[in-house]
N, C-alpha and C positions, 0 to 999 in steps of 0.2 A: 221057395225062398223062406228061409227060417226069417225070424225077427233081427236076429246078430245081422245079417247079410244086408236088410233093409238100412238095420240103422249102421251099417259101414257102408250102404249106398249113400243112407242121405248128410252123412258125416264127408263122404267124398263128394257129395254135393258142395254143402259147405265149403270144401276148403276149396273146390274150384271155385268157387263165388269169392267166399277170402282172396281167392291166389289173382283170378281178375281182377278184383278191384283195387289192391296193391299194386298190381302193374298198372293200373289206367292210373292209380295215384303216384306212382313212382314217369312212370312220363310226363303228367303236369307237372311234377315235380323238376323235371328234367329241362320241360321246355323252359321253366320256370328260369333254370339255371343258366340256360342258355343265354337270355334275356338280359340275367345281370350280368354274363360273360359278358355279352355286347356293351351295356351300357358302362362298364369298369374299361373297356378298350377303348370305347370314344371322352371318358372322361381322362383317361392316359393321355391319349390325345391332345385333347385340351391342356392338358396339365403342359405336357410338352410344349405347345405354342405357347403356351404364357410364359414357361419358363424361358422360351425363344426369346420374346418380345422382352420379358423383362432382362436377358444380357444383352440385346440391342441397346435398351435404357443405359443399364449399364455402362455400355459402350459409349453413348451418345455424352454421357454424363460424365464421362472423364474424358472425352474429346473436349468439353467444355470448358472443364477445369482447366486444360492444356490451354485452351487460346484464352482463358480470363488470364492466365498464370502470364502468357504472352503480352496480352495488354497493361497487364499491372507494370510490365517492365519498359513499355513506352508509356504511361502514365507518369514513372519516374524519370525517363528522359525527358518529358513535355516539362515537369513541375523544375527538373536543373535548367532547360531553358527558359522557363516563366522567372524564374529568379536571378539567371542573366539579365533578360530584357528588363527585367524590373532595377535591377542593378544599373544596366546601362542609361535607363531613363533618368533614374537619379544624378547620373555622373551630368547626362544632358542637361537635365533642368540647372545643376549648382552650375556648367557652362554659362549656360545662357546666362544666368542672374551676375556674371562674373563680367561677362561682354559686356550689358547694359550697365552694369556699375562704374568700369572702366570706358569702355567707346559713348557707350549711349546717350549721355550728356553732352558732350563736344561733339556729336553727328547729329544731336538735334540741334545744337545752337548753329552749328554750320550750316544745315539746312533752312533753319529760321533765316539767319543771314544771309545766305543765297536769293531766297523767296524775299523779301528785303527788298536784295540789290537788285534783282528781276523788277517788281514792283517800280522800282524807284523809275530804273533804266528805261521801263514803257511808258509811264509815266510821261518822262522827262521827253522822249522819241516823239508821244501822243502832241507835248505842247508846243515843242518847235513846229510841229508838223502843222498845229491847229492856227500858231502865228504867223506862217508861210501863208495859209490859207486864205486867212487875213489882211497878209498884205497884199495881196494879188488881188481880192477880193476890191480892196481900196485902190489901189493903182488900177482895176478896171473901170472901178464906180467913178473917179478921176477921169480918165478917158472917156469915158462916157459923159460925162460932164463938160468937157471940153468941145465934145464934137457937138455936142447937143448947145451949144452956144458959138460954135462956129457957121452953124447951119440957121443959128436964128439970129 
């Protein structure tokens, strides 16, 4: 083997040692790739469920709108009847003050004067009653009197 031959052996040494270690770094390489394949497909993933959840929100979020939009317009029914009732309370209250200005003084004097003639009437019932009581009481004490001195 001349010299030329040696050093085209150890020059194809060389590039087999080059050419291996290029492929062993070209597979870490690769697995390398693989890795961030995976991890870019589960971050997709993810990305998809969030994006999921956030058109649920969405969703949930203009179902919302829809029923406050709903209440606002029974809130305005509620506030036309708050200002009937408030209305009609007014109308009641100037009644009433309209009744008592008009009836309310002649139903109290009537009433006074009922409570009065009641008074008076038991009154009156109590002392014929009490002067009966009285006299019988006397026409007994009499009789007893009587007998009590016909006996002695």
């Amino acid at each position: 083997m001349s010299a030329g031959a040696v050093a085209g052996l150890i020059a194809a040494g060389a590039f087999l040692v080059l050419a291996l270690f290029a492929s062993w770094a070209l597979l870490k390489l690769a697995k390398i790739f693989d890795e961030v394949a995976d991890r870019v497909r589960q971050t997709d993933r993810a990305i998809d469920e969030g994006t999921d959840r956030v058109r649920q929100a969405g969703t949930t979020v203009d179902e919302v709108n829809s029923a406050l939009s709903k209440v606002n317009v029974e809130l305005a029914r509620v506030d036309a009847i708050t200002a009937n009732v408030q209305s009609m309370t007014g109308n009641l209250s100037a009644l009433t003050s309209v009744f008592a200005a008009t009836l309310g003084g002649p139903v109290i004097k009537v009433a006074a004067f009922s409570y009065g003639v009641r008074k008076a009437s038991a009154a009156r019932a109590r002392g014929e009653v009490e002067s009966r009581v009285k006299a019988e009481l006397r026409s007994q004490n009499r009789g007893n009197q009587r007998r009590g001195r016909a006996r002695a």
